[in-house]
C-alpha positions as protocol buffer text, in pm:
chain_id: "A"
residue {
  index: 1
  type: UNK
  ca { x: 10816 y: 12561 z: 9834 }
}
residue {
  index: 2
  type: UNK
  ca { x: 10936 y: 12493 z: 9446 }
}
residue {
  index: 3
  type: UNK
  ca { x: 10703 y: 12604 z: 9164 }
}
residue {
  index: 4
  type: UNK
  ca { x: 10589 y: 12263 z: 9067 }
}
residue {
  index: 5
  type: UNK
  ca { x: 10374 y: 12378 z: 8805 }
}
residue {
  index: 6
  type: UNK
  ca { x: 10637 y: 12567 z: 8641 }
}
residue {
  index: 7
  type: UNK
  ca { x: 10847 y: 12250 z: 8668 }
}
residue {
  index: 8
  type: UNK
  ca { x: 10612 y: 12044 z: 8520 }
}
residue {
  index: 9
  type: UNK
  ca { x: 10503 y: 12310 z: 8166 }
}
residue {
  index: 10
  type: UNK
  ca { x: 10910 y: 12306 z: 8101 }
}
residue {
  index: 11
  type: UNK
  ca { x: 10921 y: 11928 z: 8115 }
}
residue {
  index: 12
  type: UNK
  ca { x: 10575 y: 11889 z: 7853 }
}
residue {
  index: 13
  type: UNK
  ca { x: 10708 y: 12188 z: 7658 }
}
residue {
  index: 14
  type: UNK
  ca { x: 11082 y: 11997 z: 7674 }
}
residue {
  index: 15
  type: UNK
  ca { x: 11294 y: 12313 z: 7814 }
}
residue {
  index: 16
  type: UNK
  ca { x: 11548 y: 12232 z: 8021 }
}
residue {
  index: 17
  type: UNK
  ca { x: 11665 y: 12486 z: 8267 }
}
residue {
  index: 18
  type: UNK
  ca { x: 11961 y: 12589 z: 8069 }
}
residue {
  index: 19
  type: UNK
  ca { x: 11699 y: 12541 z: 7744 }
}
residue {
  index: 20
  type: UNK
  ca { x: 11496 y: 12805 z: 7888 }
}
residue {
  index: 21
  type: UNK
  ca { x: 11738 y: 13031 z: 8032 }
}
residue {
  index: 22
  type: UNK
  ca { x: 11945 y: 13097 z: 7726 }
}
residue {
  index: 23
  type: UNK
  ca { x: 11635 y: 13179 z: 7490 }
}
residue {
  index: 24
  type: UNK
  ca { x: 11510 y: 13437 z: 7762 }
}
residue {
  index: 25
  type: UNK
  ca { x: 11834 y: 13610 z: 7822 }
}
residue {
  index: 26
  type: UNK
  ca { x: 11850 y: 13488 z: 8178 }
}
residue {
  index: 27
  type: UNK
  ca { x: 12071 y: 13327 z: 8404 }
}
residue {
  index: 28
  type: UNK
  ca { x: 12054 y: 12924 z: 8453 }
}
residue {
  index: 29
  type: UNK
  ca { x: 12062 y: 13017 z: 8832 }
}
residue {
  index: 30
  type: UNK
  ca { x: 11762 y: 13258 z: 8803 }
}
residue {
  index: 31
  type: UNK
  ca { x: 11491 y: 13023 z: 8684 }
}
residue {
  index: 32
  type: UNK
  ca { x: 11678 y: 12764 z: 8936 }
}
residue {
  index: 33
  type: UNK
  ca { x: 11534 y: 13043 z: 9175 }
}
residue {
  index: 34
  type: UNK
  ca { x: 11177 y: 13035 z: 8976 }
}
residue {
  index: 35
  type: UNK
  ca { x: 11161 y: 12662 z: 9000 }
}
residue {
  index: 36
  type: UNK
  ca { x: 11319 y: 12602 z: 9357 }
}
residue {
  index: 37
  type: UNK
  ca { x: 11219 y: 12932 z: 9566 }
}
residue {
  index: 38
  type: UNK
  ca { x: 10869 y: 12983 z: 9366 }
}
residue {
  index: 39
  type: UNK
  ca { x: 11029 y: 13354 z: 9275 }
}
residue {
  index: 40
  type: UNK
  ca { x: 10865 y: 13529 z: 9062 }
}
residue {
  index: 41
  type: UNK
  ca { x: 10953 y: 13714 z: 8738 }
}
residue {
  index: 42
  type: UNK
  ca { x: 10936 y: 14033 z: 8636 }
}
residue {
  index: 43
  type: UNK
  ca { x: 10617 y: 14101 z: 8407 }
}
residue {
  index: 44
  type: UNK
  ca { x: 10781 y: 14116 z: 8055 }
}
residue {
  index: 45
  type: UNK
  ca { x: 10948 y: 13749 z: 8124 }
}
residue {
  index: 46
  type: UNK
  ca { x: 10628 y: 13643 z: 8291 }
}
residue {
  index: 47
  type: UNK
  ca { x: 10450 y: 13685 z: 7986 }
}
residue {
  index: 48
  type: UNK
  ca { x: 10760 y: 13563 z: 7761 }
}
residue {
  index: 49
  type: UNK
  ca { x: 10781 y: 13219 z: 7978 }
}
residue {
  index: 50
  type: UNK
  ca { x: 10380 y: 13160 z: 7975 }
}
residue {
  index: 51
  type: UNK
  ca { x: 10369 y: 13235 z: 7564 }
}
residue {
  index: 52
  type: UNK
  ca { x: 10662 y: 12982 z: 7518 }
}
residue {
  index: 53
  type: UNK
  ca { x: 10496 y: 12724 z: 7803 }
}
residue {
  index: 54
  type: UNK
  ca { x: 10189 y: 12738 z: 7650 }
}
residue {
  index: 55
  type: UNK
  ca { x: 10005 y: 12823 z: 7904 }
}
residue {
  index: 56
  type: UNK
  ca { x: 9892 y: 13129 z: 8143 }
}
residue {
  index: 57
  type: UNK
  ca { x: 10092 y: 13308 z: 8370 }
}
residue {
  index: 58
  type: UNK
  ca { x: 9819 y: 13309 z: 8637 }
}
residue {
  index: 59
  type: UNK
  ca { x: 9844 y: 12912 z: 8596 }
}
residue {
  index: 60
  type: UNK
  ca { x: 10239 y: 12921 z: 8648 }
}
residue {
  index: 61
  type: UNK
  ca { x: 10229 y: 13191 z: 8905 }
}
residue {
  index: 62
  type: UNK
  ca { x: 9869 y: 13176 z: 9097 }
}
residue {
  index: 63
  type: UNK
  ca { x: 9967 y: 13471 z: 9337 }
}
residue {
  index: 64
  type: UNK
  ca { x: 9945 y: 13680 z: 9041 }
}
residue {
  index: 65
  type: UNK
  ca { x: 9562 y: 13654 z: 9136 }
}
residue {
  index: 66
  type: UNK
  ca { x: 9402 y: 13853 z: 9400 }
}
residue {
  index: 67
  type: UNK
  ca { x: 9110 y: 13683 z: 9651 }
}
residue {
  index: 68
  type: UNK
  ca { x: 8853 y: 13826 z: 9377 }
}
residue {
  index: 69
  type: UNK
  ca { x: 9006 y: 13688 z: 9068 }
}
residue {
  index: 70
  type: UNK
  ca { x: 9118 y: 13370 z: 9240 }
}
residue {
  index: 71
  type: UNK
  ca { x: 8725 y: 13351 z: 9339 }
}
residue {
  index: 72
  type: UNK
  ca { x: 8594 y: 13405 z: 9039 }
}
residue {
  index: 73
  type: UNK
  ca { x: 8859 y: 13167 z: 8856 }
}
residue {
  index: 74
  type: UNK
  ca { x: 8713 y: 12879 z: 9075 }
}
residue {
  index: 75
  type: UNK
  ca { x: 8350 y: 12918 z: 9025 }
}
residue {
  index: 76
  type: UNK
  ca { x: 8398 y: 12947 z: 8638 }
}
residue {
  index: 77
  type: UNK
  ca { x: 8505 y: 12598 z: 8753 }
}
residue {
  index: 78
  type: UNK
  ca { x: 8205 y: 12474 z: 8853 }
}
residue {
  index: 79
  type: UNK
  ca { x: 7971 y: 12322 z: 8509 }
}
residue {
  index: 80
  type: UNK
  ca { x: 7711 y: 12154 z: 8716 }
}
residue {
  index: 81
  type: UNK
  ca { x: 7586 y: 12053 z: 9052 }
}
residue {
  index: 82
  type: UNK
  ca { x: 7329 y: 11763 z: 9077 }
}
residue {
  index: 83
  type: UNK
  ca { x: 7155 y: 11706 z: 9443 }
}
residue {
  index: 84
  type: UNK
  ca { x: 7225 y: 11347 z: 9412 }
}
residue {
  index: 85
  type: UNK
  ca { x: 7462 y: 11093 z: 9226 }
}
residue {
  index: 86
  type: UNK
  ca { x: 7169 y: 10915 z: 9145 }
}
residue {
  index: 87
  type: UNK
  ca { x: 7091 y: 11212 z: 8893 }
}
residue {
  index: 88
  type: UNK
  ca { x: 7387 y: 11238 z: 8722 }
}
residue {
  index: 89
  type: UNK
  ca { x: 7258 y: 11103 z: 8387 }
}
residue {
  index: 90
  type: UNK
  ca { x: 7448 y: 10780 z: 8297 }
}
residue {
  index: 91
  type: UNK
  ca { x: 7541 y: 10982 z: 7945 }
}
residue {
  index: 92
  type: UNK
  ca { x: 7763 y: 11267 z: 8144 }
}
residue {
  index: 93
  type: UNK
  ca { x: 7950 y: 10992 z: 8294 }
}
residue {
  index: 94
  type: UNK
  ca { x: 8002 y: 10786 z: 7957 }
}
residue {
  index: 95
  type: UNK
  ca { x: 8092 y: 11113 z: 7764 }
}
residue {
  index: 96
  type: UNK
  ca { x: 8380 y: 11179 z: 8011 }
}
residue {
  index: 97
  type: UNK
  ca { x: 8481 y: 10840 z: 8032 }
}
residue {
  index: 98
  type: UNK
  ca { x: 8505 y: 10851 z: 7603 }
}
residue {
  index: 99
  type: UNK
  ca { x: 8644 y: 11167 z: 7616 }
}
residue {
  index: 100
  type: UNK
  ca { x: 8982 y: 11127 z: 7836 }
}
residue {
  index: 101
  type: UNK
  ca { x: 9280 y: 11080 z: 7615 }
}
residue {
  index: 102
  type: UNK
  ca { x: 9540 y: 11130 z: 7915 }
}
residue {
  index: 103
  type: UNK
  ca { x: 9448 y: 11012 z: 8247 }
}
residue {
  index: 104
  type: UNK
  ca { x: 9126 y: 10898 z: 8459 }
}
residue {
  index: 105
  type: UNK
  ca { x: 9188 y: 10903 z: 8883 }
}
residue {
  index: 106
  type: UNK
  ca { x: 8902 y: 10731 z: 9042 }
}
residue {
  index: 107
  type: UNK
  ca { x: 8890 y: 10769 z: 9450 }
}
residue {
  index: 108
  type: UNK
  ca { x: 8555 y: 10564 z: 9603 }
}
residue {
  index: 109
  type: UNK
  ca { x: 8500 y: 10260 z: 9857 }
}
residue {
  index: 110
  type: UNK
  ca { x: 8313 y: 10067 z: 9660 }
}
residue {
  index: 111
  type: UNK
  ca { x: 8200 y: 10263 z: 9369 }
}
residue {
  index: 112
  type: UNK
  ca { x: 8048 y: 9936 z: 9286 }
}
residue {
  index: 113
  type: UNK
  ca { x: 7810 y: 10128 z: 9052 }
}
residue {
  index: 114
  type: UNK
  ca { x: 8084 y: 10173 z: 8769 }
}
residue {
  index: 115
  type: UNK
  ca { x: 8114 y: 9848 z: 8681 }
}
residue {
  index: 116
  type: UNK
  ca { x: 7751 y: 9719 z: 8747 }
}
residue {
  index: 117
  type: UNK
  ca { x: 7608 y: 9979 z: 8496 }
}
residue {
  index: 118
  type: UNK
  ca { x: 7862 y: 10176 z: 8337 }
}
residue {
  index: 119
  type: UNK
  ca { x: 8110 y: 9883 z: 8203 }
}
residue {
  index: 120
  type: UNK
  ca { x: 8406 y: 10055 z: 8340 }
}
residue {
  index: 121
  type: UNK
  ca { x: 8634 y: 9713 z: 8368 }
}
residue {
  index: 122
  type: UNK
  ca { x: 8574 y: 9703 z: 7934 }
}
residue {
  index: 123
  type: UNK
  ca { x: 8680 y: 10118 z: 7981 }
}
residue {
  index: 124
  type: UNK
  ca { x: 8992 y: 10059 z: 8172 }
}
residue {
  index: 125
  type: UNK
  ca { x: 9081 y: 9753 z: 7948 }
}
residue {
  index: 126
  type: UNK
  ca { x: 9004 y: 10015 z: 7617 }
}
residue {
  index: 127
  type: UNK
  ca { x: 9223 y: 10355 z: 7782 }
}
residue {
  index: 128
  type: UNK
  ca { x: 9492 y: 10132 z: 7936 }
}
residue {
  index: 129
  type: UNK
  ca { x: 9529 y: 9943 z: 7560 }
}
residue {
  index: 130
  type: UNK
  ca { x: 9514 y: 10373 z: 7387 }
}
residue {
  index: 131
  type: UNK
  ca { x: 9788 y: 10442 z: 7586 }
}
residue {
  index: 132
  type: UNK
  ca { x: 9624 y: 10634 z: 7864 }
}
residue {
  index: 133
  type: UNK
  ca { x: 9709 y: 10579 z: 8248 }
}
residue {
  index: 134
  type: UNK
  ca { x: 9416 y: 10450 z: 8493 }
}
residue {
  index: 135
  type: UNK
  ca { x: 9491 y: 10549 z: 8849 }
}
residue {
  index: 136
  type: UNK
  ca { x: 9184 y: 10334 z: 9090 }
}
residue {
  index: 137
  type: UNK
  ca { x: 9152 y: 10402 z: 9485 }
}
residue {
  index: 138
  type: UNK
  ca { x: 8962 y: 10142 z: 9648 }
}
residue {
  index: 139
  type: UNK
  ca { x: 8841 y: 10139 z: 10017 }
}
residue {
  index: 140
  type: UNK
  ca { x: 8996 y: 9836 z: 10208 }
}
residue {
  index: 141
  type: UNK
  ca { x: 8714 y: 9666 z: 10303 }
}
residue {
  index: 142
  type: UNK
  ca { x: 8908 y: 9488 z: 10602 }
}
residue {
  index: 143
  type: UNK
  ca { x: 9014 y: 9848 z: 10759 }
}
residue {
  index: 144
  type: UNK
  ca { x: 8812 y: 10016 z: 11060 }
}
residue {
  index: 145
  type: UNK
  ca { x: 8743 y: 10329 z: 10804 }
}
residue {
  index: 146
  type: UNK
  ca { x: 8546 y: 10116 z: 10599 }
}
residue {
  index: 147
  type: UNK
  ca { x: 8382 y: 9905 z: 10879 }
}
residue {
  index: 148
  type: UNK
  ca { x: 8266 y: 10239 z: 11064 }
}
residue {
  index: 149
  type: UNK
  ca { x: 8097 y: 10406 z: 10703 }
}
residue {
  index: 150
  type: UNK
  ca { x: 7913 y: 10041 z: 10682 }
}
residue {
  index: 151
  type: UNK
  ca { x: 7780 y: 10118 z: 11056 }
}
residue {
  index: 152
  type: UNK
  ca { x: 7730 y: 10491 z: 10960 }
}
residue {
  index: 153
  type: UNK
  ca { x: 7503 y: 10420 z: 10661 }
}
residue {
  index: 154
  type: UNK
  ca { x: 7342 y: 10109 z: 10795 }
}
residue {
  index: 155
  type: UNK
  ca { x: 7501 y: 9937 z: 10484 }
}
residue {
  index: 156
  type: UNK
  ca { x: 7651 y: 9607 z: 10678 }
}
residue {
  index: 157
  type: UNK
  ca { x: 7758 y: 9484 z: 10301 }
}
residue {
  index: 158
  type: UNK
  ca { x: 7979 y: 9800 z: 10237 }
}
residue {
  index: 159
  type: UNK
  ca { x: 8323 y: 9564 z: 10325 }
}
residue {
  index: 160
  type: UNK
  ca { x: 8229 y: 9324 z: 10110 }
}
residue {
  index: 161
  type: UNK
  ca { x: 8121 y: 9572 z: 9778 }
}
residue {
  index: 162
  type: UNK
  ca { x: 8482 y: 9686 z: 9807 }
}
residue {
  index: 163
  type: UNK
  ca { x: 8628 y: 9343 z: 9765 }
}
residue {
  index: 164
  type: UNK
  ca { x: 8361 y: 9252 z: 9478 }
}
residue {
  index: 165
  type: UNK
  ca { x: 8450 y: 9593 z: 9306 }
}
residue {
  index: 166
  type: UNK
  ca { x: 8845 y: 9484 z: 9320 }
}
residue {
  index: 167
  type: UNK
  ca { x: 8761 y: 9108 z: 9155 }
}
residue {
  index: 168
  type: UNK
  ca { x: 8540 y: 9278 z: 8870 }
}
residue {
  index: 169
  type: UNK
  ca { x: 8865 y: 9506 z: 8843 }
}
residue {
  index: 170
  type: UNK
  ca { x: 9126 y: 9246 z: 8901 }
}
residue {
  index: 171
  type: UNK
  ca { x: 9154 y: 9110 z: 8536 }
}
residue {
  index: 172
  type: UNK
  ca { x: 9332 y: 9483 z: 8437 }
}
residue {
  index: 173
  type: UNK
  ca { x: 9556 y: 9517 z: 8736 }
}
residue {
  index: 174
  type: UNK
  ca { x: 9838 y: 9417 z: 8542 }
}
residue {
  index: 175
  type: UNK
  ca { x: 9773 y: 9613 z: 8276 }
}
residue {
  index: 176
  type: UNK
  ca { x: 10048 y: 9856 z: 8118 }
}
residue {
  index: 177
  type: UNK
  ca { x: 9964 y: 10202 z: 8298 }
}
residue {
  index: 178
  type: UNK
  ca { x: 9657 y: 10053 z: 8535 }
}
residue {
  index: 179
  type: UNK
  ca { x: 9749 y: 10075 z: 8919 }
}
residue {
  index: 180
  type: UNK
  ca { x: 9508 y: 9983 z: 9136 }
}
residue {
  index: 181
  type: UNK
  ca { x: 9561 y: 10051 z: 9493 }
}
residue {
  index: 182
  type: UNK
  ca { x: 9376 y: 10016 z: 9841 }
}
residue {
  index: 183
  type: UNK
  ca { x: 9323 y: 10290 z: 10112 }
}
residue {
  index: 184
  type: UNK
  ca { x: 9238 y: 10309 z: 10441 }
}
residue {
  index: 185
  type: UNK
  ca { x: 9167 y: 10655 z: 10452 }
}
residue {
  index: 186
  type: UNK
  ca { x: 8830 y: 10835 z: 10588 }
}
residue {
  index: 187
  type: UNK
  ca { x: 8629 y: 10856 z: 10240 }
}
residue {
  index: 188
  type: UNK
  ca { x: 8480 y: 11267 z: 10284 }
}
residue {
  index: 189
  type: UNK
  ca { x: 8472 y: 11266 z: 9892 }
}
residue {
  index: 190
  type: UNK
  ca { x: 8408 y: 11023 z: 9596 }
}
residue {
  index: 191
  type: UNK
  ca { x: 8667 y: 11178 z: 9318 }
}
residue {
  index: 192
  type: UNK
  ca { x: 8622 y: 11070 z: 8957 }
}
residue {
  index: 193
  type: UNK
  ca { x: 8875 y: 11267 z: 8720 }
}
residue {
  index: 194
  type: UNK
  ca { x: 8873 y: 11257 z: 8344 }
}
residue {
  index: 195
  type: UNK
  ca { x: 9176 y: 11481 z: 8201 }
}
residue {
  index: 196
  type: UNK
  ca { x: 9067 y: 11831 z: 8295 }
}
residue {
  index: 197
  type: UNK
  ca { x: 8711 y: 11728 z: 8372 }
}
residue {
  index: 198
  type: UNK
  ca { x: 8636 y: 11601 z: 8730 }
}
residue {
  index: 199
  type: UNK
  ca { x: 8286 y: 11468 z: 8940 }
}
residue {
  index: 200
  type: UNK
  ca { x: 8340 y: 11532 z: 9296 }
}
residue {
  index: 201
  type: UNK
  ca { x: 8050 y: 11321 z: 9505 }
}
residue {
  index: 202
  type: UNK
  ca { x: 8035 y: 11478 z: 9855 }
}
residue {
  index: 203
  type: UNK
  ca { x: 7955 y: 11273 z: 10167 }
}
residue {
  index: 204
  type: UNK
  ca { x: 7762 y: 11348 z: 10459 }
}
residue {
  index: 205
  type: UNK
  ca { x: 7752 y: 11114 z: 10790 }
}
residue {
  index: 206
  type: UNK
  ca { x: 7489 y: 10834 z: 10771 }
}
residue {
  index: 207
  type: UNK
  ca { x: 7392 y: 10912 z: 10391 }
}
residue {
  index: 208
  type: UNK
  ca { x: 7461 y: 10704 z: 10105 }
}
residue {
  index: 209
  type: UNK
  ca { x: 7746 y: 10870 z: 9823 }
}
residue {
  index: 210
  type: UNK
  ca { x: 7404 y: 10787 z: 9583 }
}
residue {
  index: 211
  type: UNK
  ca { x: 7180 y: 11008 z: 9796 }
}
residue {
  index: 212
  type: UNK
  ca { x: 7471 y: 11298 z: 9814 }
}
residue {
  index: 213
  type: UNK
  ca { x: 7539 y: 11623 z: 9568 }
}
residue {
  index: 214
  type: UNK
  ca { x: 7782 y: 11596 z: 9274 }
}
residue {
  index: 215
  type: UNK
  ca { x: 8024 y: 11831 z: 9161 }
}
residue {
  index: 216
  type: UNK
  ca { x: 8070 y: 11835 z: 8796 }
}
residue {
  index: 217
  type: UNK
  ca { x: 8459 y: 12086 z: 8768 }
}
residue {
  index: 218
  type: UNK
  ca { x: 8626 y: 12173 z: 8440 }
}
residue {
  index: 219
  type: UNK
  ca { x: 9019 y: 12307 z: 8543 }
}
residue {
  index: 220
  type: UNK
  ca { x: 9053 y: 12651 z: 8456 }
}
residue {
  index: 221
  type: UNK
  ca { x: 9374 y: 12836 z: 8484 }
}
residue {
  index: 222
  type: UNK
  ca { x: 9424 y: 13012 z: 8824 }
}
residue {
  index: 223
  type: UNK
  ca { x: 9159 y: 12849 z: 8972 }
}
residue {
  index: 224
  type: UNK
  ca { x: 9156 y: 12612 z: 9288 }
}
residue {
  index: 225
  type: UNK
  ca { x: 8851 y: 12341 z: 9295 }
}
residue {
  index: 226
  type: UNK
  ca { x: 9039 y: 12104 z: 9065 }
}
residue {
  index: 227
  type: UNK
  ca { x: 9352 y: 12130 z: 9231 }
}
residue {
  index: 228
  type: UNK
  ca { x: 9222 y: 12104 z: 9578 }
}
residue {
  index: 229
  type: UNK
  ca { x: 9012 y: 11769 z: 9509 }
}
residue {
  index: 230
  type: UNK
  ca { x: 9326 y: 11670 z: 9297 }
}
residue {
  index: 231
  type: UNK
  ca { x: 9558 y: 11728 z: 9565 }
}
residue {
  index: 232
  type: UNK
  ca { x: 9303 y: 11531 z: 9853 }
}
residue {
  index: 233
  type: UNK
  ca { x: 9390 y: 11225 z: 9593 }
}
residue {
  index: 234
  type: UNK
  ca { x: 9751 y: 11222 z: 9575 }
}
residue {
  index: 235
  type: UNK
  ca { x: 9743 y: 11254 z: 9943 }
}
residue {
  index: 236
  type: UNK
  ca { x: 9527 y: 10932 z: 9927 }
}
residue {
  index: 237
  type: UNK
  ca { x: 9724 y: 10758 z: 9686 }
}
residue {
  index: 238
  type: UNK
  ca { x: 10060 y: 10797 z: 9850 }
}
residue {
  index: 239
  type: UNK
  ca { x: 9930 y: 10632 z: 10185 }
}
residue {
  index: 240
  type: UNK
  ca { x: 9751 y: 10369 z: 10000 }
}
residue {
  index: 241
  type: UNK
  ca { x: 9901 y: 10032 z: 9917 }
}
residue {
  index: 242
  type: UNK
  ca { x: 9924 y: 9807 z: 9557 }
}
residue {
  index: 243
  type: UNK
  ca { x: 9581 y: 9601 z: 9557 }
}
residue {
  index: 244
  type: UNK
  ca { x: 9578 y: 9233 z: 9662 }
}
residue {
  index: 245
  type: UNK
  ca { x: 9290 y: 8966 z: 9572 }
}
């Protein structure tokens, strides 16, 4: 497996691989073997590559961790836990809503809550127009996956809050850098990410996502929270299809 993370510092810090190469005193063909065999380097170029990246080598090479480190990396992740959505104050959300100058991911069903009390339809329209890209997973409230969470939770209108989330969103689905797409997927966690700053709403069967825990994760270097909710997202998004009203 390629070091994608290594891949993807060189492209924000603009090195090619010939770029970076030549101002380490390396062969093109040994960072080809950083990049495309996830080798890693010895400890003097390790720290040379992270210094001129910008970032950390335990970011660009997470093995570098052991089980301890990596475990203590991840719960410096963790900010806050509230029992239940419900508690989240409506200020944390708004704050990290204001706050993202990059990109906001939102994975839900419904999440018809956002734009019944938190105006998120005005936020999209305001991020998409600063320049920032708005990724939005909505459940398909036609698919079985849906249908069997509206059984689960006794909440016979679930199908439908999907559909009314998607027309209150509809009027910035062709907006420059908003996709909105539709899954099908089993929904085991609401994901909300804000730049480096994610709420992770947990579901159990038969409970509403208002009545369940919320994880409130800040990325941090080397550890793997973020990146494992992140990753359950892209795998969402690339089975998911373009939104239709």
């Amino acid at each position: 497996m390629g070091n994608e993370r290594l891949r993807g510092a060189m492209g924000a810090a603009s090195f090619s691989k010939n770029g970076l190469a030549e101002v380490l005193g390396v062969s093109s063909k040994t960072v080809e073997r950083w990049l495309t065999q996830d080798r890693c380097p010895q400890p003097g170029i390790r720290l040379k590559v992270a210094r001129m990246l910008g970032t950390e080598e335990t970011y660009l090479w997470p093995e570098l961790l052991s089980g301890t480190r990596s475990a203590a990396a991840s719960l410096s992740e963790m900010v806050q836990v509230w029992p239940t959505r419900s508690e989240v104050p409506q200020d944390v959300w708004r704050s990290l809503m204001r706050q993202a100058t990059k990109e906001i991911q939102v994975l839900v069903y419904a999440g018809g809550f956002l734009v019944e009390s938190l105006d998120f339809v005005n936020v999209v329209r305001a991020k998409a127009g600063a320049g920032i890209e708005v990724r939005i997973l909505l459940g398909d409230g036609d698919s079985e996956n849906v249908r069997a969470r509206a059984r689960e939770e006794r909440l016979p209108s679930l199908p439908q809050r999907c559909h009314s989330t998607l027309e209150y969103l509809w009027e910035t689905a062709h907006l420059p850098r908003v996709d909105i797409r539709t899954h099908h997927t089993p929904l085991y966690n609401s994901i909300y990410r804000f730049d480096e700053s994610m709420l992770v709403n947990t579901h159990s069967y038969g409970a509403y996502a208002a009545k369940s825990p919320v994880q409130h994760l800040q990325q941090v270097p080397g550890g793997h929270l973020f990146s494992y909710y992140l990753e359950s997202f892209e795998a969402v998004w690339a089975t998911a299809r373009p939104a239709v009203l």
